[in-house]
C-alpha positions in Angstrom: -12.5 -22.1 -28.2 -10.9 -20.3 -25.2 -10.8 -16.8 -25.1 -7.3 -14.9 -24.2 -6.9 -11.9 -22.5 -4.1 -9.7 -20.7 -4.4 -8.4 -17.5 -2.4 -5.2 -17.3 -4.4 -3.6 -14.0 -6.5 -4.5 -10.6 -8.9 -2.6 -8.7 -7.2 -3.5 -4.7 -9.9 -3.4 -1.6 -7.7 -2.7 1.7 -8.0 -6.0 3.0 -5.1 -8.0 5.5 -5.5 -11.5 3.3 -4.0 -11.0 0.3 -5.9 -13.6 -1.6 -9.1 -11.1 -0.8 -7.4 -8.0 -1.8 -8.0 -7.9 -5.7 -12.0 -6.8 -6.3 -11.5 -6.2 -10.1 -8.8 -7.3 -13.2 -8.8 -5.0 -16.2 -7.0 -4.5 -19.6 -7.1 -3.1 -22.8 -9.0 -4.9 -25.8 -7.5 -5.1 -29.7 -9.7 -2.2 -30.2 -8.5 -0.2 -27.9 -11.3 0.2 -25.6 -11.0 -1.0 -22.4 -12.3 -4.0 -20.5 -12.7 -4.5 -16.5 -14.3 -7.7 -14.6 -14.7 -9.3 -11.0 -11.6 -11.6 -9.8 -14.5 -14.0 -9.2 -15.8 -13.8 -12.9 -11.7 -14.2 -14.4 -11.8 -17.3 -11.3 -14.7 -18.7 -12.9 -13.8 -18.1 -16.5 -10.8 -20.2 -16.1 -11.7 -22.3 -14.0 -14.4 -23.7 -16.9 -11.6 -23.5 -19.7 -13.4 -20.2 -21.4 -10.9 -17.7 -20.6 -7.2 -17.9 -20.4 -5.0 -14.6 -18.8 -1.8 -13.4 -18.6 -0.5 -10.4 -16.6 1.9 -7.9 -18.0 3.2 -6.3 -15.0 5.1 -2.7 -15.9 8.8 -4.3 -16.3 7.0 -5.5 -19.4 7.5 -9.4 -18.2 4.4 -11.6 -18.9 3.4 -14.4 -16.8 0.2 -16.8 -16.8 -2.6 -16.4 -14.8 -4.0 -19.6 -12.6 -6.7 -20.3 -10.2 -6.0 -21.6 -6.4 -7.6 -21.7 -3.3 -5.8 -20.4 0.3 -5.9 -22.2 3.1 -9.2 -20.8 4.3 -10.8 -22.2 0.9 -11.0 -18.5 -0.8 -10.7 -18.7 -5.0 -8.7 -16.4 -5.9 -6.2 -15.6 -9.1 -2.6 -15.5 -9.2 0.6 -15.9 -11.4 2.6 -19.0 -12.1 5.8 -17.0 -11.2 4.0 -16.1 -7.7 3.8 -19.5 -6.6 1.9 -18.8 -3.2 2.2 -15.2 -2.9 -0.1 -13.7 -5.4 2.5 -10.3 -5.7 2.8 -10.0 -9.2 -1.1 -9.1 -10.0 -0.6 -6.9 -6.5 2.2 -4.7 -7.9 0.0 -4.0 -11.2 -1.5 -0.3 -11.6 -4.8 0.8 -11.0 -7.6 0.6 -13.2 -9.0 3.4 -14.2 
């Protein structure tokens, strides 16, 4: 069964390539304890069907979460709504 999630915040790295820029994705379990994992582990995750994400991004909108790779062959997470341009998870707040 495939696991669901919401990503609601990123841990950023300065970095000039975008699709390197996000280190860690975070959220907030039903609990209400926290959760916070590599962009590598959430690229993996879906990429092998156990995990599914979303992104909440602070105007409350939700939008899926895919895999892609840039044209240097990085992995890397992104939004539907982003098509190339991976803003969305970008604009997100900082994990705590």
């Amino acid at each position: 069964m495939v696991k669901t999630q919401t990503i609601r915040c990123i841990v950023k790295e300065p970095r000039d390539n975008p699709y390197e820029a996000i280190k860690f994705v975070g959220g907030t379990n039903s609990d209400g304890s926290r959760w916070k994992q590599t962009q590598q582990w959430a690229v993996d995750g879906i990429d092998s069907g156990q995990w599914q994400f979303d992104s909440l991004g602070t105007d409350g909108v939700s939008a899926k979460v895919v895999t892609a790779t840039s044209r240097f062959g990085h992995r890397y997470i992104k939004t539907v709504a982003d098509r190339d341009v991976p803003d969305n998870l970008l604009k997100l707040p900082p994990c705590p």
